[in-house]
Backbone as a printed PyTorch tensor [residue, N CA C, xyz], in Angstrom:
tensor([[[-107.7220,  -25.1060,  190.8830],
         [-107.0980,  -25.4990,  189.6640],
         [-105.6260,  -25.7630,  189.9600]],

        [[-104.8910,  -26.6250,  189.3660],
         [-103.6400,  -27.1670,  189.7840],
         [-102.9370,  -27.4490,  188.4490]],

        [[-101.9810,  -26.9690,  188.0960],
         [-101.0540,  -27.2090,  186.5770],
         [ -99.6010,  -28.0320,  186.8140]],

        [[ -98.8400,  -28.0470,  186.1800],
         [ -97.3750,  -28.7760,  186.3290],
         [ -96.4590,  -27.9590,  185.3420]],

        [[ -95.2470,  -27.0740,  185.9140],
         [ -94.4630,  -26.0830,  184.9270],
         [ -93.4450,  -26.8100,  185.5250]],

        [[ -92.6710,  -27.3230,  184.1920],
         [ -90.7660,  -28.2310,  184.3590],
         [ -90.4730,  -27.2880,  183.7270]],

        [[ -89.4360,  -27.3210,  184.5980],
         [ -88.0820,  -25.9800,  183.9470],
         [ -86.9480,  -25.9170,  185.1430]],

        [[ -85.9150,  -25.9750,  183.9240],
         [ -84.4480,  -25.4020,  184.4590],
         [ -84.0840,  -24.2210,  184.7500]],

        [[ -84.8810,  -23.3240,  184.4020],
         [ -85.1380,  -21.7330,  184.5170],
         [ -85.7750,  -21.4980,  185.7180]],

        [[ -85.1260,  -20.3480,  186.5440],
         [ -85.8130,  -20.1090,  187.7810],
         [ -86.8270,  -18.7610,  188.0880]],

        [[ -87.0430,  -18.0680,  186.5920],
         [ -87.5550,  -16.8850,  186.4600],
         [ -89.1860,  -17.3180,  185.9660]],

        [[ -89.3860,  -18.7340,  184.9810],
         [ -90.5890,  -18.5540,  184.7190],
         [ -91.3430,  -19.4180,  186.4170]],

        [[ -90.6860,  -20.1620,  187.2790],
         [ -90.7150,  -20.7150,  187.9720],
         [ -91.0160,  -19.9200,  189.4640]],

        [[ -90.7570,  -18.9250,  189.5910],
         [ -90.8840,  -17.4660,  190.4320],
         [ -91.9060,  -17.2360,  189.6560]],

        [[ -92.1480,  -16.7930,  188.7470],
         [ -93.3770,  -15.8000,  188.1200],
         [ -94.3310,  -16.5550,  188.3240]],

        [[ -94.3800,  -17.7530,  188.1650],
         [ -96.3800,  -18.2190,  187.8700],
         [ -96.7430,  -19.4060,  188.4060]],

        [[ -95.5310,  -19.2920,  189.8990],
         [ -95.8130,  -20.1750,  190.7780],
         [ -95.8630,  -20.2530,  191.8780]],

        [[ -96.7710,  -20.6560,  193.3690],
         [ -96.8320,  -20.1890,  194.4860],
         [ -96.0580,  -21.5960,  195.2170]],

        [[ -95.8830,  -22.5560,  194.5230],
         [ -95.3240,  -23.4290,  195.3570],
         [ -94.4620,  -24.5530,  194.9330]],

        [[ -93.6210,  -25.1960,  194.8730],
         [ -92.8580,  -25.4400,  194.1270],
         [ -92.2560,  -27.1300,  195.0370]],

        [[ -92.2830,  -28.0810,  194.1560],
         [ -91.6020,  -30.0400,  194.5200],
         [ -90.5480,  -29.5170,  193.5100]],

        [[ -89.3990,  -30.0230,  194.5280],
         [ -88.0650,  -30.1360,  193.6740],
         [ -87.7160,  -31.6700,  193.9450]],

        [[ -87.4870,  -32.3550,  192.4030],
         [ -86.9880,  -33.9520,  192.5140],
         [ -85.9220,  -33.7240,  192.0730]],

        [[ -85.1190,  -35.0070,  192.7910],
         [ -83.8390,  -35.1620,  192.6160],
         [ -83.6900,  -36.7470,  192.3390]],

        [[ -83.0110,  -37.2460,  191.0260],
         [ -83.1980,  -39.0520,  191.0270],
         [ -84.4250,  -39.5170,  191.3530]],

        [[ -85.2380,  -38.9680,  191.1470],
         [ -86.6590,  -39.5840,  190.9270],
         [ -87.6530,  -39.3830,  192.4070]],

        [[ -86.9530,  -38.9870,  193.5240],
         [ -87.2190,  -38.4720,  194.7630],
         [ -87.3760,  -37.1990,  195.0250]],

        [[ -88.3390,  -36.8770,  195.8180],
         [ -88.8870,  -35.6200,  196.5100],
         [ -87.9090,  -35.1930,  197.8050]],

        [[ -86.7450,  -34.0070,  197.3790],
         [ -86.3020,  -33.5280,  198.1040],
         [ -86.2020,  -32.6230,  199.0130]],

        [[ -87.3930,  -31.4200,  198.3150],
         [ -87.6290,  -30.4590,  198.3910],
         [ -89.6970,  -29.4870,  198.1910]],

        [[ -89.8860,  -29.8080,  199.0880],
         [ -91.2580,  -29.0370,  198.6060],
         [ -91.9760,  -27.6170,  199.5640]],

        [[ -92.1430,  -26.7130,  199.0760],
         [ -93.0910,  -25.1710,  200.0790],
         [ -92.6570,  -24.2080,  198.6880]],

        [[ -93.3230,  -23.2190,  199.9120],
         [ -93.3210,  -21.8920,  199.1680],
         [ -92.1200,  -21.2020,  197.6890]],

        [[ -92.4530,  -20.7250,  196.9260],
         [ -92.0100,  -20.5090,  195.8160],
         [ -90.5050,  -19.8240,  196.5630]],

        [[ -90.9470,  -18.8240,  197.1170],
         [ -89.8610,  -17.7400,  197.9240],
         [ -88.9250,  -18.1460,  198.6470]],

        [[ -89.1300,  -19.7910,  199.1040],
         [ -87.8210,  -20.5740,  200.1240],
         [ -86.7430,  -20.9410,  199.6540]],

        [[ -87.3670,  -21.3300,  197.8730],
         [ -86.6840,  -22.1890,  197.3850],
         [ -86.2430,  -21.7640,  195.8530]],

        [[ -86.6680,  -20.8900,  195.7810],
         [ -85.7250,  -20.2500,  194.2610],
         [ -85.8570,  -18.6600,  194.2550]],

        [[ -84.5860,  -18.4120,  194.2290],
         [ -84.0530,  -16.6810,  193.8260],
         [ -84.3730,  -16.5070,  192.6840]],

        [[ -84.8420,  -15.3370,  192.8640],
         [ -84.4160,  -14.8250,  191.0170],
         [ -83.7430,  -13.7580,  190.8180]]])
């Protein structure tokens, strides 16, 4: 099963997610593990 959570928030984004695409201007800058790429 596969969902899509947008958010500016980095807490619901940690909680109920194992992996995480960060776009920037419409481009893929950033994509892996939840834990590489956002603190909470």
């Amino acid at each position: 099963m596969a969902s899509t959570l947008a958010s500016h928030k980095t807490y619901p984004v940690a909680a109920y997610t194992g992996t995480v695409h960060i776009p920037e201007d419409g481009q893929l800058i950033a994509y892996g593990p939840t834990t590489a790429h956002v603190s909470t």
